[in-house]
Wavefront OBJ file of the C-alpha trace (Angstrom):
o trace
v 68.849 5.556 105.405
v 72.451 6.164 106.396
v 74.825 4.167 105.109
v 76.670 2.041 107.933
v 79.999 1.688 105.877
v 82.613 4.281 107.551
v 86.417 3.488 106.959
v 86.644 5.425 110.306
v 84.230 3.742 112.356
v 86.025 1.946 115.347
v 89.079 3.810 114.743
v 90.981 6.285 117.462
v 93.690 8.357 116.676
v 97.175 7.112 117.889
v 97.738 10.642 120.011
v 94.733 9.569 122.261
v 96.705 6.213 123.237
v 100.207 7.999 123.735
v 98.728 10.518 125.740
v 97.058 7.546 128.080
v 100.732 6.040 128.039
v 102.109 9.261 129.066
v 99.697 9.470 131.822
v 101.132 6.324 132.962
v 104.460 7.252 132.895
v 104.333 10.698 134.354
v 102.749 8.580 137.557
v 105.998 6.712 137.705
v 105.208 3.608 135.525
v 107.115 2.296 132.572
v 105.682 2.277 129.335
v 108.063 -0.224 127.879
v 106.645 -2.764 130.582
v 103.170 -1.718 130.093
v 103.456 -2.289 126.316
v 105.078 -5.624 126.795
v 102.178 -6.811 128.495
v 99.854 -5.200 126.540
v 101.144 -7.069 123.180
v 99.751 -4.216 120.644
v 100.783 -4.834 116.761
v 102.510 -1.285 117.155
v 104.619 0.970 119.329
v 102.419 4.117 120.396
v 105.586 5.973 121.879
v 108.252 5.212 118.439
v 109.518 8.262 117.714
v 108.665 9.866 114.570
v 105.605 7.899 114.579
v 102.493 9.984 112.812
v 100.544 10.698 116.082
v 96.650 11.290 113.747
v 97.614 7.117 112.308
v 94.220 6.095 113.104
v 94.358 2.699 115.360
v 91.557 -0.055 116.257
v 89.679 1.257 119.593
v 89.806 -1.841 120.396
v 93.558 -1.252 120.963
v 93.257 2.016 122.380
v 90.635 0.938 125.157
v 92.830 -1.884 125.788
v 95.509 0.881 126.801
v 93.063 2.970 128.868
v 91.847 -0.091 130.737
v 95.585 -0.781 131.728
v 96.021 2.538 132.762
v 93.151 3.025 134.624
v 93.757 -0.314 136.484
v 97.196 0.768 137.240
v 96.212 4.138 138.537
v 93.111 3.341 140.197
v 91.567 6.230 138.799
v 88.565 6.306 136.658
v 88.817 10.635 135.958
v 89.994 10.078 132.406
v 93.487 11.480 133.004
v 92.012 15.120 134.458
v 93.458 15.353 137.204
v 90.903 15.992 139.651
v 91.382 16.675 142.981
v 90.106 12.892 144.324
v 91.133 9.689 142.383
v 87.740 7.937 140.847
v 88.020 4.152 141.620
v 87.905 1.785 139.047
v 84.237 0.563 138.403
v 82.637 3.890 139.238
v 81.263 5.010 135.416
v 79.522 2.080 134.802
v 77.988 1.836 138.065
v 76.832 5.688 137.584
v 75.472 4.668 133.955
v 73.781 1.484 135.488
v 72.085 3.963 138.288
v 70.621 5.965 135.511
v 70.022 3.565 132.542
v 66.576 2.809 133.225
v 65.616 6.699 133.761
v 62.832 7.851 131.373
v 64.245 11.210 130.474
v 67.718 13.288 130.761
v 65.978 15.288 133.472
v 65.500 12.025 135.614
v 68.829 10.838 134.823
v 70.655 13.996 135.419
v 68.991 14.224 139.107
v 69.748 10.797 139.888
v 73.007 10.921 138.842
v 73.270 13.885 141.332
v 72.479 11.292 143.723
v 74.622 9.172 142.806
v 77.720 11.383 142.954
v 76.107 12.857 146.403
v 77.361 9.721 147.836
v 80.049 8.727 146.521
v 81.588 12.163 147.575
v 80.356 11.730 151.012
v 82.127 8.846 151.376
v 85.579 10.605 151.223
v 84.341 13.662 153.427
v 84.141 15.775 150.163
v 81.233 18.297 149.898
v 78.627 17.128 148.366
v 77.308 18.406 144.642
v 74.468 21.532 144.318
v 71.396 20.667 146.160
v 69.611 21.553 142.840
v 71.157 20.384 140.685
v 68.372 20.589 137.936
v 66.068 23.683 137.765
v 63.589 24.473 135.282
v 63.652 28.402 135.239
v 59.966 28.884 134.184
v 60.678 30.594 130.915
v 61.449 27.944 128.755
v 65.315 27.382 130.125
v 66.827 25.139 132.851
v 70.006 25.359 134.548
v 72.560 21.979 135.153
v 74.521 23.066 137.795
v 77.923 21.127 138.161
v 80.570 21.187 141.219
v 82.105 24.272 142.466
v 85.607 23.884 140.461
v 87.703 23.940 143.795
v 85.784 21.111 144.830
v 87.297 19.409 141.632
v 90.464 20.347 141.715
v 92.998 20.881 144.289
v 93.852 24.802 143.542
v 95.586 24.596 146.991
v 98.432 23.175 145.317
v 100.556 25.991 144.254
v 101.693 24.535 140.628
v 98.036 24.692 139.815
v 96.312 28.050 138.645
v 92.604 29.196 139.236
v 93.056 29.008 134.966
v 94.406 25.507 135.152
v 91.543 24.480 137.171
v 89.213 25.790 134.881
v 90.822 24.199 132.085
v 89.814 20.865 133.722
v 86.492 22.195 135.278
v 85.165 22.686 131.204
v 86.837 19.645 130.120
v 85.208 17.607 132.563
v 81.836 19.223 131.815
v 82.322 18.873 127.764
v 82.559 14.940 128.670
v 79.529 15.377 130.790
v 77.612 17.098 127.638
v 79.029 13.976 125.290
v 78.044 11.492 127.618
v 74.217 13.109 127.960
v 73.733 13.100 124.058
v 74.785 9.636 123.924
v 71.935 9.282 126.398
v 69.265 10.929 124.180
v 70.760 10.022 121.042
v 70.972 13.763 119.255
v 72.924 16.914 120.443
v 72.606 18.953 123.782
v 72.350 22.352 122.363
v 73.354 24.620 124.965
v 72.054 28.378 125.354
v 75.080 29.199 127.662
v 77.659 27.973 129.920
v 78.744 29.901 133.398
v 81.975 29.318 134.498
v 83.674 30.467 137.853
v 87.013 32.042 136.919
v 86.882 35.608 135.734
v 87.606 35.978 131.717
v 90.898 35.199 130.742
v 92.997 37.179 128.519
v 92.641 34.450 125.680
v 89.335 32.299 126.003
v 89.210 31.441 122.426
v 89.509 27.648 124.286
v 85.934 27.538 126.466
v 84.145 29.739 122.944
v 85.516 26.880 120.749
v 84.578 23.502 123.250
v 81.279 24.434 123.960
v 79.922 26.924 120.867
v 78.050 28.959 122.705
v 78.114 31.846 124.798
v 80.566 32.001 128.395
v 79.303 33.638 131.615
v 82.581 34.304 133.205
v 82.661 34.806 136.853
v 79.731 33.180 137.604
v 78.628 31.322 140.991
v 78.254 28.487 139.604
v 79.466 26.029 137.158
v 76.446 25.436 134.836
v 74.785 24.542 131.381
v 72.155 26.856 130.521
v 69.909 24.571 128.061
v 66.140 24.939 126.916
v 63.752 23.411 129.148
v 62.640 20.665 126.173
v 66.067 19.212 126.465
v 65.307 17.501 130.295
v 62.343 15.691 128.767
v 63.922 14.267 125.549
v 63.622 10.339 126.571
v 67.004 7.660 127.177
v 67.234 5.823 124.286
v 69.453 3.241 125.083
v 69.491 -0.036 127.152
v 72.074 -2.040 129.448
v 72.549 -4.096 126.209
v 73.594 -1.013 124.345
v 75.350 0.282 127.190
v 77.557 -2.537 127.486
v 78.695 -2.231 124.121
v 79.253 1.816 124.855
v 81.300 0.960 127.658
v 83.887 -1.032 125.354
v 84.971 2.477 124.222
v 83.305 4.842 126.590
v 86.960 6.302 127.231
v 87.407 7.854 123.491
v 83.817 8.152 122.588
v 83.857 10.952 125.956
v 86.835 12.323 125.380
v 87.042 13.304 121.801
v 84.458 16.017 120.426
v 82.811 13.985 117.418
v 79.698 14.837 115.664
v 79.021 11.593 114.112
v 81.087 8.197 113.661
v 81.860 9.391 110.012
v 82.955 13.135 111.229
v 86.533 13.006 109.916
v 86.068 13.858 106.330
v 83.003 16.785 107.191
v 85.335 17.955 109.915
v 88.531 18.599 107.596
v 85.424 20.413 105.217
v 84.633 22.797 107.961
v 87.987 23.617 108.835
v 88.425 24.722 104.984
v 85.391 26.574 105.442
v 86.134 28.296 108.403
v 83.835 30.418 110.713
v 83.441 33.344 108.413
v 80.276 32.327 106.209
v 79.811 36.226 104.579
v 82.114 34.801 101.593
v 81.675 32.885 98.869
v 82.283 29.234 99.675
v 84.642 27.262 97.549
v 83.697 24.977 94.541
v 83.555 21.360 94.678
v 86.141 21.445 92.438
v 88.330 23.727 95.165
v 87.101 21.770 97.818
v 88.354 18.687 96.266
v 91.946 19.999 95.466
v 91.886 21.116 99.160
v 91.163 17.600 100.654
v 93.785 16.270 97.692
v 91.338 13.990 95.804
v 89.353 14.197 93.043
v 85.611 15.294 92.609
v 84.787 11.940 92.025
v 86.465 10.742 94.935
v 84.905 13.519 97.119
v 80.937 12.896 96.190
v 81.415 9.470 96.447
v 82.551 9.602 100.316
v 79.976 12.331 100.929
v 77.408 9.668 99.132
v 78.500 7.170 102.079
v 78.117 9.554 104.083
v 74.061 10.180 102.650
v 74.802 13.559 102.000
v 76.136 15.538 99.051
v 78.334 19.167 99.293
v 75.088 21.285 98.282
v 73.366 19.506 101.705
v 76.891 20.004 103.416
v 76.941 23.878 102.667
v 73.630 23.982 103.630
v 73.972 21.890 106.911
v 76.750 24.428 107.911
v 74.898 27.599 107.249
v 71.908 26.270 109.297
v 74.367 25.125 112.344
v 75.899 28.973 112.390
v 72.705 30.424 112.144
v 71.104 28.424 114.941
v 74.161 29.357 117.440
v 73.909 33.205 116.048
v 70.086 33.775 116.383
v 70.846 32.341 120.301
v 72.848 35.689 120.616
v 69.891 38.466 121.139
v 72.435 40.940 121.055
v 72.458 40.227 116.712
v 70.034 41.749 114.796
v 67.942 38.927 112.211
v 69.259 41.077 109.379
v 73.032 40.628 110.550
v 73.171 37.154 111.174
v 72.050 36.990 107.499
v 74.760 38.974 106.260
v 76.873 36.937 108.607
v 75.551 33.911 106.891
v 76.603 35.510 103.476
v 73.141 36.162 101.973
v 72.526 39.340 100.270
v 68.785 39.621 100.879
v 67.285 38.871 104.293
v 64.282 37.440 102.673
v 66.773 34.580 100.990
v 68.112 33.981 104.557
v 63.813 33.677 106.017
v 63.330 31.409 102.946
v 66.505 29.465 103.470
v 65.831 29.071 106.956
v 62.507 28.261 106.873
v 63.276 25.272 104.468
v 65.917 24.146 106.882
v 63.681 23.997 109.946
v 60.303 24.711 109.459
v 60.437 28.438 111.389
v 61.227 31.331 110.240
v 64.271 33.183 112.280
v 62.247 34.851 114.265
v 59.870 32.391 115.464
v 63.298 30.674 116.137
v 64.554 32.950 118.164
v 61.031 33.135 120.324
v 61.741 29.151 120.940
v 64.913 29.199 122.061
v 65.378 32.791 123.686
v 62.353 33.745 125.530
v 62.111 37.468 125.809
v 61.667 36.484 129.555
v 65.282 35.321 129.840
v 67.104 36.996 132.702
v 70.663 38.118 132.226
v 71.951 35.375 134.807
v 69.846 32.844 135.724
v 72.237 31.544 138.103
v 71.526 34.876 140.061
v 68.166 34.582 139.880
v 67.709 31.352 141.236
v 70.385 32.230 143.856
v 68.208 34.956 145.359
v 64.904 32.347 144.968
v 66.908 30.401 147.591
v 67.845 32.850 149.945
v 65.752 32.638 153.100
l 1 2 3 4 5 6 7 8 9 10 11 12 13 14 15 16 17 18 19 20 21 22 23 24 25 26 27 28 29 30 31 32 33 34 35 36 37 38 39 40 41 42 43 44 45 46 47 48 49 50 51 52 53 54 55 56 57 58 59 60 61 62 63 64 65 66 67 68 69 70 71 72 73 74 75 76 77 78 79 80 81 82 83 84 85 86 87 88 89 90 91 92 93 94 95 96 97 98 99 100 101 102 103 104 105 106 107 108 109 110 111 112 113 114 115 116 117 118 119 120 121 122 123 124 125 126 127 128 129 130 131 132 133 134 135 136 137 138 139 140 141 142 143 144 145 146 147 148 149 150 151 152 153 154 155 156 157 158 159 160 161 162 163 164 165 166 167 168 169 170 171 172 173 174 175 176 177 178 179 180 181 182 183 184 185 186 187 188 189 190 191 192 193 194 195 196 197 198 199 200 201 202 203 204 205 206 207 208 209 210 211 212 213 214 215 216 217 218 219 220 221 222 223 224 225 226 227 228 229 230 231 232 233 234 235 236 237 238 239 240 241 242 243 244 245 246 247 248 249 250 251 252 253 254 255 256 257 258 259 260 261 262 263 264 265 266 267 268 269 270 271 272 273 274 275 276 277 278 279 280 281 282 283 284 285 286 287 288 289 290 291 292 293 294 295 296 297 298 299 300 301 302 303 304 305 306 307 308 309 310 311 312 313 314 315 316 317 318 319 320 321 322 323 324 325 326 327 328 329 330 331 332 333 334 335 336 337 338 339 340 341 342 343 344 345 346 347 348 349 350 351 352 353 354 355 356 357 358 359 360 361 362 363 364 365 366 367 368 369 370 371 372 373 374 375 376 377 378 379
């Protein structure tokens, strides 16, 4: 069983608060008189202060509650193009709490949004929102982006408002796999704005492949995913709620991510070499060996299970690129043999790579399923 003990757990980074404060401030209030009423046991906007000091969430949801009270917007600090009253989250979680699966709650959240956007003569969300393309996929379609953003306003580019479009869509991802308790692997994400000269950003948020230029906003996920049941309850909602704000808007992988994140970024992305020692990896991280298997221990795991953890992540997001051969994701992967990569794998999840590959990317996958199901609708 995991161990519960995490020296991180309930922690926030101090940026996250400043950057609340500075929401604040760039809306015309003063942050000196919102931290003299907010009576914190530190300054968040001190200069030279070391912005990754990790702070109580209690403290940092404290800030966002302010803020969002002050505001009267509930958008997390996007900027969208209508202010989200106060209160509006935790109704939409209370709307879909008590839904069996992700599919249900995903429609009725629709719903849910439907109205509240009618209610301030916006148009309304996609009519299907949820469609299960027959071949083992399903399409979430989300807002057209202009609908979320004012790109009317001149200071605002067609690239700015897809900045906020996929930021608002990798909290709606976080938010779902707190739903179903385990990741929401997706197979592809379509965004409207053509491919920008750098989109390193959209590759790196969502790990998977981008559809630029598409109609529609949309996850493209496997058809399982709208099935996996809600595993939570208003009790455990409540206590989500407490610190909803960081818990959406920082990318974590697990309440004890800190330490396997810093290992990755060691790593890297490029598996074909050899990775480092523990030894290496300890004089990286500045500790000792002993040090490091004893917070990987807390963390039930050791650096051989790490290693193999990250292989098996990159070669489940490779082998849901058709376009790479079986043998070149192995060599990717940094196995000289393609038979130690379909033993390896294997032992990691039961399939071999290609039976993998069958699961997840149906050989009856069109190109765009958004187009697809566009021309299903046409009269």
């Amino acid at each position: 069983m995991r161990n519960s003990y995490s020296p991180y757990k309930d922690r926030v980074p101090l940026k996250y608060a400043r950057s609340m404060l500075q929401v604040a401030e760039a809306q015309g209030y003063s942050c000196d008189e919102l931290l003299r009423t907010l009576q914190l046991p530190f300054n968040p906007m001190a200069p030279g202060t070391d912005l990754n000091t990790l702070i109580d969430s209690r403290d940092y949801s404290q800030i966002y509650n302010r803020v969002m009270c002050l505001l009267q917007d509930e958008s997390f600090g996007l900027g969208l193009q209508r202010r989200t009253p106060a209160g509006s989250f935790r109704m939409l979680c209370l709307f879909i709490i008590h839904c069996e699966t992700l599919g249900q709650a995903l429609q009725r959240a629709s719903e849910f949004i439907n109205f509240c956007r009618s209610l301030s003569d916006m148009h309304t969300a996609p009519k299907r929102p949820v469609e299960r393309l027959g071949n083992g996929t399903a399409i979430y379609r989300f807002a057209q982006s202009a609908d979320l953003v004012d790109t009317a306003d001149q200071a605002i580019s067609d690239l700015d408002a897809s900045y906020t479009t996929a930021r608002m869509m990798a909290i709606w991802r976080r938010f779902c796999q707190w739903l179903i308790g385990k990741p929401l692997d997706l197979l592809g994400v379509y965004l409207q704005v053509q491919s920008p000269d750098k989109n390193n950003y959209f590759e790196q948020l969502f790990g998977c492949e981008i559809y630029y230029g598409s109609e529609h906003n949309a996850f493209l996920i496997a058809e399982h995913n709208l099935d996996c049941p809600l595993i939570h309850t208003e009790d455990s909602l409540r206590k989500f709620l407490r610190n909803a704000p960081y818990h959406l808007l920082v990318a974590q992988e697990n309440e004890d991510s800190s330490l396997l994140s810093q290992m990755k970024r060691i790593i890297g992305t490029d598996l074909s070499h050899e990775f480092p020692s523990v030894v290496a990896m300890a004089e990286q991280l500045h500790m000792s060996v002993r040090t490091l298997r004893r917070r990987l221990k807390d963390l039930d795991t050791t650096y051989q299970h790490f290693k193999d953890e990250l292989r098996k992540e990159h070669a489940c997001r490779w082998l849901n690129q058709p376009e790479l051969k079986i043998n070149a994701v192995s060599a990717l992967l940094g196995f000289d043999e393609p038979s130690a990569f379909h033993r390896s794998f294997k032992k990691w999840t039961g399939m071999t790579p290609g039976e993998y590959r069958a699961s997840r990317q149906p050989d009856t996958i069109p190109e765009s399923p958004l187009a697809n199901a566009a021309r299903s609708e046409a009269p």
